[in-house]
C-alpha positions as CSV (number, residue, x, y, z in Angstrom):
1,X,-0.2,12.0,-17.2
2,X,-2.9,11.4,-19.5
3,X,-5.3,8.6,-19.9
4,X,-6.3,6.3,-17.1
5,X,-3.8,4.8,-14.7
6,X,-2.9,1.6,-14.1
7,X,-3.1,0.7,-10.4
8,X,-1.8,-2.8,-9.3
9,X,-2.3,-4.3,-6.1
10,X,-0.3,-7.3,-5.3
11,X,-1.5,-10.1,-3.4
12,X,-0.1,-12.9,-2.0
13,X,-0.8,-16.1,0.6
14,X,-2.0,-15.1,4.1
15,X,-1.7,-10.7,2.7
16,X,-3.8,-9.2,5.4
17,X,-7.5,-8.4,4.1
18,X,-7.7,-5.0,5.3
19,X,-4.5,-3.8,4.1
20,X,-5.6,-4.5,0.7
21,X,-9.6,-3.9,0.9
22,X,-9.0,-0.5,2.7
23,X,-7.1,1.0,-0.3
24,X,-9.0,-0.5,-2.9
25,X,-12.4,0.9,-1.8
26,X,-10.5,4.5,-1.8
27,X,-8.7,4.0,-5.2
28,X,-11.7,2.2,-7.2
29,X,-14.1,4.6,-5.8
30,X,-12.0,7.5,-7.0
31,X,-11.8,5.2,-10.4
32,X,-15.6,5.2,-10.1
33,X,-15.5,8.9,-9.8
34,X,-12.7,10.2,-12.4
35,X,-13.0,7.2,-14.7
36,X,-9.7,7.9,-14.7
37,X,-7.8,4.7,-12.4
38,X,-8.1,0.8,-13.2
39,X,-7.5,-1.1,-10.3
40,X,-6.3,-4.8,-10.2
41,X,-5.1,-7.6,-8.2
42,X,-1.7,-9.4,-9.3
43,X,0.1,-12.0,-8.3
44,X,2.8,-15.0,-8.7
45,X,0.0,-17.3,-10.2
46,X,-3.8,-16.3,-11.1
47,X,-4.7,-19.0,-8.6
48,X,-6.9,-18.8,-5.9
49,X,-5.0,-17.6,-2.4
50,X,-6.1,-17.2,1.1
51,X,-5.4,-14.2,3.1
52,X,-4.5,-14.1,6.3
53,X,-7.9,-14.1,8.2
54,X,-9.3,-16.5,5.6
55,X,-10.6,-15.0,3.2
56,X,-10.0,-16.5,-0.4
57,X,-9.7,-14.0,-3.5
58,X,-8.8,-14.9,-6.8
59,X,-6.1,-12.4,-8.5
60,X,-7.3,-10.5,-12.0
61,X,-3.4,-11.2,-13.1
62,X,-0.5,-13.6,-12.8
63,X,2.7,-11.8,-13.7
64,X,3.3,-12.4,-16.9
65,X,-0.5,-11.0,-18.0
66,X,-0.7,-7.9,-15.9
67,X,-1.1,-4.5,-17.2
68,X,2.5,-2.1,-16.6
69,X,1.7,-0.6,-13.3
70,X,1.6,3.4,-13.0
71,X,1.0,3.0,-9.3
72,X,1.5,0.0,-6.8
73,X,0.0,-0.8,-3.9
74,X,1.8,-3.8,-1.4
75,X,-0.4,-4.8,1.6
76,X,1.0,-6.3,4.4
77,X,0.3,-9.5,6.2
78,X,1.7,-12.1,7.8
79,X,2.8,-13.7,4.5
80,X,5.1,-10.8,4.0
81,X,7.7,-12.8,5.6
82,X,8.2,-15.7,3.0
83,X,7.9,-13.1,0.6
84,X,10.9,-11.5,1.3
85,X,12.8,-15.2,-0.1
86,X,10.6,-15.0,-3.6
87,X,12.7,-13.5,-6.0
88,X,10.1,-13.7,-8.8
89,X,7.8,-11.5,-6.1
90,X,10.9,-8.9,-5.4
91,X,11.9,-9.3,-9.4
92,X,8.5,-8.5,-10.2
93,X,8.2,-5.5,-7.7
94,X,11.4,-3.9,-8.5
95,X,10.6,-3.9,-12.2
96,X,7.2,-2.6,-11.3
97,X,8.5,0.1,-9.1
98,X,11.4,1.4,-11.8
99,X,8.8,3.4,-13.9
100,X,5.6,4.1,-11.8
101,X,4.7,7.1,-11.1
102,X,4.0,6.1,-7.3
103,X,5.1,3.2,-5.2
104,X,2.9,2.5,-1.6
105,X,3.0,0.0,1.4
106,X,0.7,-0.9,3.9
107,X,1.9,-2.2,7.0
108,X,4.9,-4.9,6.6
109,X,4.5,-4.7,3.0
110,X,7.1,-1.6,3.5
111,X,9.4,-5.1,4.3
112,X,9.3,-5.9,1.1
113,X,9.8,-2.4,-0.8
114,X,13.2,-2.8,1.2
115,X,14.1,-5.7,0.4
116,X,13.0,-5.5,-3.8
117,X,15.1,-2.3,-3.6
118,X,12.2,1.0,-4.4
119,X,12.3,1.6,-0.5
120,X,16.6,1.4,0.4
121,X,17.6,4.6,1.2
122,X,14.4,6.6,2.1
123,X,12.1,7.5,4.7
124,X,9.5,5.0,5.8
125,X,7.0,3.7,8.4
126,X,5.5,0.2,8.9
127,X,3.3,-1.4,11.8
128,X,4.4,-0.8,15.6
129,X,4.9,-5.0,15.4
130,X,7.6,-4.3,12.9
131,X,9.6,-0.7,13.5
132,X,12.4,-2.7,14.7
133,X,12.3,-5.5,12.1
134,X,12.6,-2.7,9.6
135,X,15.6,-0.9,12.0
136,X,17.9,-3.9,11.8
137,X,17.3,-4.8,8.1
138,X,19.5,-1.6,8.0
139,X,17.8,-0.6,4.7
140,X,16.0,2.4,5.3
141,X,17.4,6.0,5.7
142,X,15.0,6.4,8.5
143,X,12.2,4.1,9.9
144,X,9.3,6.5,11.6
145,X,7.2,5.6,14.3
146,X,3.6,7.2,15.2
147,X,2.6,8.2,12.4
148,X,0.0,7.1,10.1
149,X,2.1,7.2,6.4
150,X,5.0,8.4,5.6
151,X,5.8,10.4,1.8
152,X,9.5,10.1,0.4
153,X,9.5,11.6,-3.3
154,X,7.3,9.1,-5.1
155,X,7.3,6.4,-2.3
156,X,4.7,6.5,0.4
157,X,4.5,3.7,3.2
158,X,2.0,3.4,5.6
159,X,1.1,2.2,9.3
160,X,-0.7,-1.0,10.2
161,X,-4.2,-2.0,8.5
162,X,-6.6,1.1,8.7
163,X,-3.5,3.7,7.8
164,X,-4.2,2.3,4.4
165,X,-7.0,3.8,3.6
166,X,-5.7,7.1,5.2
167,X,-2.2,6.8,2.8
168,X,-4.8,6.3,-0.3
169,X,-6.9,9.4,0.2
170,X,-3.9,11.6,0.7
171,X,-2.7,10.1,-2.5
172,X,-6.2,10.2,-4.2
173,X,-5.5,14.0,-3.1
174,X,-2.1,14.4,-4.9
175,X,-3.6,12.4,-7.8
176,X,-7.0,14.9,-8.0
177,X,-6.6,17.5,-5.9
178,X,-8.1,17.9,-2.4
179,X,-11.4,18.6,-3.0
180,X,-11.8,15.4,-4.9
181,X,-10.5,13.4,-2.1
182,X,-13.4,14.8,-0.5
183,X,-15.6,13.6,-2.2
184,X,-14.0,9.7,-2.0
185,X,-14.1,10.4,1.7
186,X,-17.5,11.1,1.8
187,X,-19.0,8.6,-0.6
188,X,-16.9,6.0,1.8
189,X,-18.5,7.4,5.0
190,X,-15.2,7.6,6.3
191,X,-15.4,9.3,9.2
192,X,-13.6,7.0,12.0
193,X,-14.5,7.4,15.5
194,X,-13.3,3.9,17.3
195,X,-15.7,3.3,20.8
196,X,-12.4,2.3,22.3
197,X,-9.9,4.9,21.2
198,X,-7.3,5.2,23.4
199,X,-6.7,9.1,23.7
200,X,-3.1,8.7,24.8
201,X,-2.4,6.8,21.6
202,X,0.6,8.8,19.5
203,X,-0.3,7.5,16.0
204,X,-2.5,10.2,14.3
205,X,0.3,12.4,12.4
206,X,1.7,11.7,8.3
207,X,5.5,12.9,7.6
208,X,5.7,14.5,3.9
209,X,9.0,14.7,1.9
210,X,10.9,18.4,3.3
């Protein structure tokens, strides 16, 4: 693809903050880098909305002023779940999703990939909180556990929160090679060590599409 992409994020009442801030900082960093991404915020109204550990943001779109989408990112949150009754949100994802070139989740936003149709049928992960949420929906081909993102053709879901930022530096990888990823990773400082890791924890692998 030539020219810059288009990378949507869409936002929402009580959307979790680090489900969105953790893949933004990879994506508009490699933006910064490449000059080759434009990253935005959409949503149902350009009004300001408050996320769900307060913090208010104002989105850059409503949906009928935002730019085509050649990737998507949906966070998570505890909003997620009066989401998944919006039709103008699942309208406006599903039409999104039709001609991107990637579609990604973080957390329970994978809930509503299902349920605005880009996820039915493929491999996914979510948050531990909601494996089984996803199970029952009966949506999925197959909901994965311990792992921190999950890659199904152009579709790539991730765990809770932090697996964000690790699903958008594997795709800033597929977008620009390793290498460059490298480089995001570094200029981030990313280099997580948590003082209260639990060393019997299972989450630390990715599933790619076989």
């Amino acid at each position: 693809m030539n020219g810059v992409r288009q990378v949507a994020f869409l936002v929402f009442e009580h959307v979790e903050e680090l489900d969105l801030a953790g893949p933004w900082q990879v994506l508009t960093t490699a933006g910064l880098l490449s000059e080759a991404l434009s990253c935005y915020t959409v949503a149902e109204q350009s009004t300001p909305l408050h996320c769900a550990k307060g913090l208010v943001i104002v989105p850059d779109h409503d949906f009928t002023s935002t730019p085509k989408p050649d990737i998507l990112v949906v966070p998570g949150g505890r909003g997620v779940d009066a989401q998944l009754a919006n039709g103008k949100v699942l309208s406006w994802i599903a039409a999104s999703a039709r001609d991107g070139e990637w579609v990604t989740s973080v957390c329970s936003g994978a809930l509503l990939l299902l349920e605005a149709g880009p996820a039915r049928g493929r491999r996914i992960t979510t948050h531990w909180n909601r494996i089984e949420q996803a199970r029952k929906r009966g949506q999925a081909a197959e909901v994965i556990e311990n792992v921190r993102y999950v890659q199904d053709g152009n579709l790539v879901t991730s765990a809770g929160v932090s697996a964000g930022i690790d699903m958008a530096l594997w795709l800033t990888g597929q977008l620009f090679g390793p290498e460059f990823a490298r480089r995001v990773q570094h200029r981030m400082e990313y280099d997580p060590s948590p003082p209260y890791a639990d060393k019997n924890d299972p989450v630390s692998g990715n599933e790619h599409d076989r």
